[in-house]
MARPA-987465 format. One record per residue (C-alpha): residue in three letters; chain; y, x, z negated. Coordinates in Angstrom, 2 decimals, decimal comma. Layout:
BEGIN
+------+-----+---------+---------+---------+
: type : mol :       v :       u :       w :
+------+-----+---------+---------+---------+
:  Ala :   A :       Y :       X :       Z :
...
+------+-----+---------+---------+---------+
This chain:
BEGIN
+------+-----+---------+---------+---------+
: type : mol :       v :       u :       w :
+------+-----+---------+---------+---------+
:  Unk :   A :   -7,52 :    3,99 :   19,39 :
:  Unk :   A :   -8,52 :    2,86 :   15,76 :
:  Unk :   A :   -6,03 :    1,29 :   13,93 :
:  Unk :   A :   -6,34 :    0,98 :    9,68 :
:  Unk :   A :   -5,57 :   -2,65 :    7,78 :
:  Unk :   A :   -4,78 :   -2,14 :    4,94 :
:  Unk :   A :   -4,43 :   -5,56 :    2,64 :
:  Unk :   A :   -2,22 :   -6,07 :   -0,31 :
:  Unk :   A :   -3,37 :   -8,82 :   -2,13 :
:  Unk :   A :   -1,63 :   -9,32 :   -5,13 :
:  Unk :   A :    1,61 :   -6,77 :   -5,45 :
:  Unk :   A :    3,36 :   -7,03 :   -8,99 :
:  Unk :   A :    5,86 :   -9,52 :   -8,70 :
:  Unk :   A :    4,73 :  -13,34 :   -6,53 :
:  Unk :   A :    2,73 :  -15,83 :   -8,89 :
:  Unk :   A :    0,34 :  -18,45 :   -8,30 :
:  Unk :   A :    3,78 :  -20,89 :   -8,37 :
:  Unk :   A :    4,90 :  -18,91 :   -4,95 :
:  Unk :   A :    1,54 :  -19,23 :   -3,34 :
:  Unk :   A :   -1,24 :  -20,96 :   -5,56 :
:  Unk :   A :   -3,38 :  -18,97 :   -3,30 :
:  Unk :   A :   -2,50 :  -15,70 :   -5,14 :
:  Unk :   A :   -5,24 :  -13,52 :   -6,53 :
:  Unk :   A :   -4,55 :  -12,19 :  -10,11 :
:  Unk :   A :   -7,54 :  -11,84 :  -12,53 :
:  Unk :   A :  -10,04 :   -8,98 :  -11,50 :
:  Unk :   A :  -12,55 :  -11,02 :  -10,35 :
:  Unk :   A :  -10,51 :  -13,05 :   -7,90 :
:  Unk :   A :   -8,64 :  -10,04 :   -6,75 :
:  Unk :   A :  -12,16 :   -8,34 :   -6,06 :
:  Unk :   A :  -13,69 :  -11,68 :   -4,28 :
:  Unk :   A :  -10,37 :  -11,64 :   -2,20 :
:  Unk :   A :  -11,01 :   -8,17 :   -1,13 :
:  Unk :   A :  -14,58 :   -8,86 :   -0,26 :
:  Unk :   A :  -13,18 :  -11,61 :    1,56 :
:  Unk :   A :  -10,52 :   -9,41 :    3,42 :
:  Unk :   A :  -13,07 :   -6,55 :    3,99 :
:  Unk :   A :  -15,37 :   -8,99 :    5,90 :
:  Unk :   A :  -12,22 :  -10,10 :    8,01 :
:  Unk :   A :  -11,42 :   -6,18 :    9,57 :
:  Unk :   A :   -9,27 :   -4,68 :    6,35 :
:  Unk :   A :  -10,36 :   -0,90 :    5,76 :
:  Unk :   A :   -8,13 :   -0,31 :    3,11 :
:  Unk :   A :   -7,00 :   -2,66 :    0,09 :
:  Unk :   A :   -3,85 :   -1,68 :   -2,24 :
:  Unk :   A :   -4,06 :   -2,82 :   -5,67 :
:  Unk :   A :   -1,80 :   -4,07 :   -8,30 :
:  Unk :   A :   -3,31 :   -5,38 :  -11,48 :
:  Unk :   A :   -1,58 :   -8,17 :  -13,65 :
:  Unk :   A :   -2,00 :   -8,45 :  -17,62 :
:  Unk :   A :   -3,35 :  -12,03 :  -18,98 :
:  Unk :   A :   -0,42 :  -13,45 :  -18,68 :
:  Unk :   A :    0,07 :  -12,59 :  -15,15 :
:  Unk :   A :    2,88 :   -9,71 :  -15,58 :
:  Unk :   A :    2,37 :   -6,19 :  -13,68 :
:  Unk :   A :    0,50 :   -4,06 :  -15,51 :
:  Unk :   A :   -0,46 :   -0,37 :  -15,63 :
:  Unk :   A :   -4,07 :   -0,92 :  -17,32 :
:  Unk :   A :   -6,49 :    1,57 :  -16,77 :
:  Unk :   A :   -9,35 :   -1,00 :  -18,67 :
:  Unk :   A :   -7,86 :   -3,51 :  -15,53 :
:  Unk :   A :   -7,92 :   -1,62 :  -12,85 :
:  Unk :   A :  -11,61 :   -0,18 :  -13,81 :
:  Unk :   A :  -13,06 :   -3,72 :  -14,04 :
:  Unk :   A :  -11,28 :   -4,51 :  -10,76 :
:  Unk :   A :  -12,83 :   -1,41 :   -9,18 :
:  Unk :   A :  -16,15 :   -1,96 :  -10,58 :
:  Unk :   A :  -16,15 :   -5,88 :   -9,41 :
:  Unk :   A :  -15,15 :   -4,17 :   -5,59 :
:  Unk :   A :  -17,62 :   -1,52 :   -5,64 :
:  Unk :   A :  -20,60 :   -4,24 :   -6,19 :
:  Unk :   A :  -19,94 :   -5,96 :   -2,93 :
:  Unk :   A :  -18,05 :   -3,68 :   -0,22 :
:  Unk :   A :  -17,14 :    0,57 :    0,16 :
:  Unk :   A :  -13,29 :   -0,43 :    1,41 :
:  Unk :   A :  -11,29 :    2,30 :    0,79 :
:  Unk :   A :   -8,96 :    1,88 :   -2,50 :
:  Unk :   A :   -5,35 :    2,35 :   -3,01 :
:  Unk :   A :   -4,62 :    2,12 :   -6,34 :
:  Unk :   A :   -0,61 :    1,49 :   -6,92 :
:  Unk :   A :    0,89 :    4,06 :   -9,44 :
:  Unk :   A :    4,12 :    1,29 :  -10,03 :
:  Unk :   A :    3,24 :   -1,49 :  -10,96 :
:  Unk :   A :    4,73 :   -2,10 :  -13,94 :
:  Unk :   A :    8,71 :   -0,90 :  -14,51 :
:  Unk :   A :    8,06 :   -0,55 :  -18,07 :
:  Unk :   A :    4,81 :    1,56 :  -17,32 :
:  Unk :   A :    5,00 :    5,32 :  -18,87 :
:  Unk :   A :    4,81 :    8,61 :  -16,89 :
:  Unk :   A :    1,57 :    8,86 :  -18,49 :
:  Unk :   A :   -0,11 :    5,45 :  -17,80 :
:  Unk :   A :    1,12 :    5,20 :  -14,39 :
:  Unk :   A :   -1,53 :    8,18 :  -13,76 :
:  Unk :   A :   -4,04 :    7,57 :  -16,40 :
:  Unk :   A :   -6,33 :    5,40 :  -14,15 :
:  Unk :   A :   -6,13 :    7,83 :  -11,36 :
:  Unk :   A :   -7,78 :   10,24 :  -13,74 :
:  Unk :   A :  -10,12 :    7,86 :  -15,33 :
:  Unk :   A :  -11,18 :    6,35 :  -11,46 :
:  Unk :   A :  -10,29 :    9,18 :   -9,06 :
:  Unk :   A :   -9,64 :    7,16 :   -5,85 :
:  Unk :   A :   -9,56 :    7,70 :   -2,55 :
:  Unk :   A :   -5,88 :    6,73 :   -2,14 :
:  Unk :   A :   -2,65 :    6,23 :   -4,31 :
:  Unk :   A :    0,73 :    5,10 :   -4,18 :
:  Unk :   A :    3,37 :    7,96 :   -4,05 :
:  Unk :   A :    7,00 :    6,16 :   -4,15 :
:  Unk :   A :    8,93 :    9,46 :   -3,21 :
:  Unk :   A :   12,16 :    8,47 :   -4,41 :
:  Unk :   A :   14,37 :    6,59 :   -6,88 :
:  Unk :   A :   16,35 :    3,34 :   -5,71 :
:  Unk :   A :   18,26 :    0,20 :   -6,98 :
:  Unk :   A :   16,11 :   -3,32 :   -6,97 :
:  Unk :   A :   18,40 :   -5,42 :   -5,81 :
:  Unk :   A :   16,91 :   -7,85 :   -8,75 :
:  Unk :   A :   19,22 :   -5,85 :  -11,45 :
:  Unk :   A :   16,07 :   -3,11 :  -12,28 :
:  Unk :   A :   15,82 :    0,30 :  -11,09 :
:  Unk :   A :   12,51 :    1,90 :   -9,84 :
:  Unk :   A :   12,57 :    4,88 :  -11,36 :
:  Unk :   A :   10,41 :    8,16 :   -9,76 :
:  Unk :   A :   12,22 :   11,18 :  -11,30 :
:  Unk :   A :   11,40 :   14,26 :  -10,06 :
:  Unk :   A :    9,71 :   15,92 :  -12,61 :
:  Unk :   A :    7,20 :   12,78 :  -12,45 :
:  Unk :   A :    7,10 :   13,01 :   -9,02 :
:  Unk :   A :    6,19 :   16,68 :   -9,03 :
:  Unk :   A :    3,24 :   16,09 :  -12,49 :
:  Unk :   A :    2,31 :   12,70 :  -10,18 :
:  Unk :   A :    1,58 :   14,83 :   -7,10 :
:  Unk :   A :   -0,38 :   18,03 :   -8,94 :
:  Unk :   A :   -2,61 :   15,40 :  -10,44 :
:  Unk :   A :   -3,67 :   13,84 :   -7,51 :
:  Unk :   A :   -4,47 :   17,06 :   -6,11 :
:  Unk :   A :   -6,40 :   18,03 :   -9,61 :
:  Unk :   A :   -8,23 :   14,52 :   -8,94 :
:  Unk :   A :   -9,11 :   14,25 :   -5,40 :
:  Unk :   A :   -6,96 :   11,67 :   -4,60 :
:  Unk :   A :   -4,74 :   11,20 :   -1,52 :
:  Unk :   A :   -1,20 :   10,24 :   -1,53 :
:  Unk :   A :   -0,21 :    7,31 :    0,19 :
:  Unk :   A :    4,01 :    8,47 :    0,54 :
:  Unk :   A :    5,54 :    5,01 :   -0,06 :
:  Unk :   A :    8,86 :    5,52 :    1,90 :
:  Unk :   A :   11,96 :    2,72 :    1,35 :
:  Unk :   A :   14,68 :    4,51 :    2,73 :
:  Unk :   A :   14,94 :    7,85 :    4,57 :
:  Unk :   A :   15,72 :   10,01 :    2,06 :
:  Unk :   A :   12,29 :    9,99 :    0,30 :
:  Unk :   A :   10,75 :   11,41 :    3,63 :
:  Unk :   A :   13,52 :   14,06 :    3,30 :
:  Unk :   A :   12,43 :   14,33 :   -0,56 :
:  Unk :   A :    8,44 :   14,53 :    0,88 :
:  Unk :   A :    9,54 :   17,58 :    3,09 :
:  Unk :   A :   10,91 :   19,29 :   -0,04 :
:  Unk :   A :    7,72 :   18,42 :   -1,99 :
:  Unk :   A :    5,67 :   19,64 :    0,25 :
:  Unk :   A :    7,45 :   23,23 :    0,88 :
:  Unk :   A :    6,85 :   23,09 :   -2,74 :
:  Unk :   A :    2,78 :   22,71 :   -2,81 :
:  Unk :   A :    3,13 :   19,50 :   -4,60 :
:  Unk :   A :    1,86 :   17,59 :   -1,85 :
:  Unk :   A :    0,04 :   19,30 :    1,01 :
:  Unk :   A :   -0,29 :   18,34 :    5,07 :
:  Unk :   A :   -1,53 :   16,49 :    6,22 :
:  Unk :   A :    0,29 :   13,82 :    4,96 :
:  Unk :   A :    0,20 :    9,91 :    5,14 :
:  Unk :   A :    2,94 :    7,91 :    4,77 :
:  Unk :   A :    3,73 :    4,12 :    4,57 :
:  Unk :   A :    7,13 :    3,14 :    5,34 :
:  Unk :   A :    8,04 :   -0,48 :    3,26 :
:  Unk :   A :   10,82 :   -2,44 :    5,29 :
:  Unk :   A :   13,12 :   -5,09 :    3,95 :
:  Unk :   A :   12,50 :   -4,09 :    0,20 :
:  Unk :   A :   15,93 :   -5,22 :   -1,82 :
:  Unk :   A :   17,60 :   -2,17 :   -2,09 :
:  Unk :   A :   15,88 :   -0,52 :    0,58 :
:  Unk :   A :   16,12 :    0,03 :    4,52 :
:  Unk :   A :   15,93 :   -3,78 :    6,45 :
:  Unk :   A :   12,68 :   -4,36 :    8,35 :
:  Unk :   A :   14,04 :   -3,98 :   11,82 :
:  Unk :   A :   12,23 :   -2,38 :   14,53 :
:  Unk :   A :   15,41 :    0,59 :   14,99 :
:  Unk :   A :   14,64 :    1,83 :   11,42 :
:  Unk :   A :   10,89 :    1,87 :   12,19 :
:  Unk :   A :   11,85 :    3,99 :   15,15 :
:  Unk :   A :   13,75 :    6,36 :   13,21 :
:  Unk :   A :   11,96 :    6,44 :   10,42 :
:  Unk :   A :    8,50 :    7,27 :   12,10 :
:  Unk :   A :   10,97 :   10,26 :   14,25 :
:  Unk :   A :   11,62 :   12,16 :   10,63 :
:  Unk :   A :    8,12 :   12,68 :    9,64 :
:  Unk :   A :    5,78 :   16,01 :   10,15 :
:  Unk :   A :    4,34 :   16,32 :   13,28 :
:  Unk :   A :    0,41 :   15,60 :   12,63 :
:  Unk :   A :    0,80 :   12,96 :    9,82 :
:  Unk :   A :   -0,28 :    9,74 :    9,92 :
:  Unk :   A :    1,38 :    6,34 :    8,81 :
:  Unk :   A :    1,21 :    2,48 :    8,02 :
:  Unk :   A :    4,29 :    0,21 :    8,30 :
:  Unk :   A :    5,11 :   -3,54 :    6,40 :
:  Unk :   A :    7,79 :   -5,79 :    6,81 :
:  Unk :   A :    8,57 :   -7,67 :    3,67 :
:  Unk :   A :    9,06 :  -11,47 :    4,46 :
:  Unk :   A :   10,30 :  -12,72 :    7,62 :
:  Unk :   A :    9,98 :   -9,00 :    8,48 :
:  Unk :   A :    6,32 :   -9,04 :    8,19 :
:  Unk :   A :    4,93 :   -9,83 :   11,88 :
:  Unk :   A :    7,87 :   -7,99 :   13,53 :
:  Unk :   A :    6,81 :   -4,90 :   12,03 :
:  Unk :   A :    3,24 :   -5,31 :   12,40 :
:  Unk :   A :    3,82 :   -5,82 :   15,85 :
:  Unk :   A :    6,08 :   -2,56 :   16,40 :
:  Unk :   A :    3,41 :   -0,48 :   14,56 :
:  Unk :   A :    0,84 :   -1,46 :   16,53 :
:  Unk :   A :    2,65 :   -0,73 :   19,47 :
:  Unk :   A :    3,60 :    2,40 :   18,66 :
:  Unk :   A :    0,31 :    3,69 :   17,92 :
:  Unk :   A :    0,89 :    3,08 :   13,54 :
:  Unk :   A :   -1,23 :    1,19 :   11,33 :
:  Unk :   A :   -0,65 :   -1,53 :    9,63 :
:  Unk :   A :   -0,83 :   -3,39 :    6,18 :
:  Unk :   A :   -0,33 :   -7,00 :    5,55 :
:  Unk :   A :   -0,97 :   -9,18 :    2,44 :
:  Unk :   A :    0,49 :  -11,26 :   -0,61 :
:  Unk :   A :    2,08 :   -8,45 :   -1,65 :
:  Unk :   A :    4,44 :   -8,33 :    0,65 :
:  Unk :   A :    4,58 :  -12,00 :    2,34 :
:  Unk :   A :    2,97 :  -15,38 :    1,11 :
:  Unk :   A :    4,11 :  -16,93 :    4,23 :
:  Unk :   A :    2,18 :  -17,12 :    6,55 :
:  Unk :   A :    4,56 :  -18,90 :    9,02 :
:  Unk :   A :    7,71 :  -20,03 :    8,49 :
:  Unk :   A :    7,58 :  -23,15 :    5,26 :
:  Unk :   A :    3,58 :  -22,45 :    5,80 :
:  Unk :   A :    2,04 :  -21,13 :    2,75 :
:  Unk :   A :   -0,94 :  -18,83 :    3,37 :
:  Unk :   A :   -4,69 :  -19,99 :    2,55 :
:  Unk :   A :   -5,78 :  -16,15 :    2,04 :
:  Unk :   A :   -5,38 :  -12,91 :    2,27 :
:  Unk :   A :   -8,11 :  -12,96 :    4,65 :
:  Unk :   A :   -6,06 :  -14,91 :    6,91 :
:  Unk :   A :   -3,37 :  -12,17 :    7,46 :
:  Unk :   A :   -5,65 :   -9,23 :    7,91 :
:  Unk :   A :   -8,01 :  -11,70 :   10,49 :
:  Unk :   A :   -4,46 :  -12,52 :   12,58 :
:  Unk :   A :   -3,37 :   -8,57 :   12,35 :
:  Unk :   A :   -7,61 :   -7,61 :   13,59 :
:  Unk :   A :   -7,18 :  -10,02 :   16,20 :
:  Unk :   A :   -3,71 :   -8,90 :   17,86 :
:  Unk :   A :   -4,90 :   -5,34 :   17,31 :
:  Unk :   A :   -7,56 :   -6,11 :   19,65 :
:  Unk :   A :   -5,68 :   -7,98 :   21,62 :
:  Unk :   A :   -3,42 :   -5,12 :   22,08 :
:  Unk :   A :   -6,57 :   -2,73 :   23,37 :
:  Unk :   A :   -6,97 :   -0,91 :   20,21 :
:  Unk :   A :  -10,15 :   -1,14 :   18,14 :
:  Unk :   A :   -9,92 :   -1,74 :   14,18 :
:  Unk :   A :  -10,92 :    0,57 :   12,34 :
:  Unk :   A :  -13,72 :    0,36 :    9,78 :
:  Unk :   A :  -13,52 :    2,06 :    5,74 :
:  Unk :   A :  -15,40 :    5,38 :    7,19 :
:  Unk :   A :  -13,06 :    5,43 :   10,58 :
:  Unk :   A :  -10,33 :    4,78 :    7,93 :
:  Unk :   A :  -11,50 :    7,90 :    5,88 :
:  Unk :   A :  -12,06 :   10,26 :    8,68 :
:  Unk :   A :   -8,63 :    9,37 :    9,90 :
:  Unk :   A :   -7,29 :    9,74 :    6,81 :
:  Unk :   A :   -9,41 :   13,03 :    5,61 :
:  Unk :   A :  -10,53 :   11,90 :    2,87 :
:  Unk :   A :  -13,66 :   12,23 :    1,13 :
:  Unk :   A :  -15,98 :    9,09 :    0,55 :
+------+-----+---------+---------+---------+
């Protein structure tokens, strides 16, 4: 069996004073893929930040990002459509239609951050989101936090606004949303279509739990700064590199193979 890495390096939210080892300008975020790439990752989700290191929604960021990638590696990309709270119904799509990836975030549902914010996807952005994705070529990547936005994914999809097969990547231990324990995994993974595919993440101290559980029950995976810059417990991590290498090596430890960007793509249908 192939199983997909898929790396996060960045996220919107840690800074270089959580893990100095953080990439945040387009060129380190592109080395760091490079670097991640080299180490077994077949997939790489991107957030950009602004100059001064906020989440942004920057088409002009992202492009330069992609561009920077594109030189050195064909990794599949993920571009995030929230990464900014403040971000507009219409920039949180614009790059999509300016870069046309392979992949994008598609958070199917509204929740509470337990930080005092709300994540807002209302449904009328959530049905525009989804039409231009399909207008673009682009696959969504069905972020689920809680089991009611696979429930809301089932309704989208009766509705055309996404279409089967679909691929969904269930985020554990968000604040707010469903705690990364291997039950929930279960049960989350028992609600989706039969003939989709998915990734899990454990946020935190939930990160190598879930790893491990998706592995084992025949998931991928995606790791990264994102969602962890712990590596161990009080251990900082060097790279990004150095979770996707630990997540290659149990994979194969485990008897599956890891996948590469075109294995990733013909698992995923999409087109290179």
């Amino acid at each position: 069996m192939k199983t997909i890495i898929t790396v996060a390096p960045t996220g919107a939210w840690p800074t270089k004073e959580n893990n100095p080892n953080l990439p945040m300008t387009p060129k380190e975020i592109a080395e760091d893929v490079y670097e991640c790439y080299k180490a077994g990752a077949a997939v790489a989700h991107l957030h950009m930040r602004d100059d001064a290191g906020k989440g942004t929604m920057s088409k002009e960021k992202f492009q330069e990002t992609v561009k920077l990638i594109r030189e050195k590696c064909d990794i599949v990309l993920n571009l995030t459509t929230s990464g900014d709270l403040n971000a507009t119904d219409e920039t949180r799509q614009a790059h999509l239609k300016a870069i046309k990836p392979e992949l994008a975030s598609y958070d199917c549902g509204s929740m509470n951050w337990m930080n005092n914010s709300l994540f807002i996807n209302h449904p009328k952005f959530l049905e525009e989101l989804g039409m231009t994705m399909q207008e673009n070529g682009v696959k969504p990547e069905i972020e689920i936090f809680d089991a009611g936005m696979i429930y809301n994914s089932l309704y989208y999809l009766k509705q055309g606004v996404l279409k089967a097969p679909l691929h969904y990547q269930f985020v554990l231990g968000a604040a707010g949303g469903t705690a990364a324990t291997v039950e929930n995994l279960v049960y989350l993974k028992s609600l989706i279509p039969e003939g989709s595919t998915w990734s899990a993440l454990g946020i935190g101290k939930g990160h190598v739990p879930i790893m491990l559980a998706a592995i084992a029950m025949g998931g991928h995976v995606r790791v990264g700064m994102e969602d962890n810059v712990l590596f161990a417990p009080k251990v900082l991590a060097d790279s990004n590199a150095q979770f996707v290498t630990r997540a290659a090596n149990i994979i194969r430890e485990s008897g599956n193979e890891v996948a590469t960007p075109d294995e990733a793509r013909e698992i995923l249908g999409l087109k290179k």
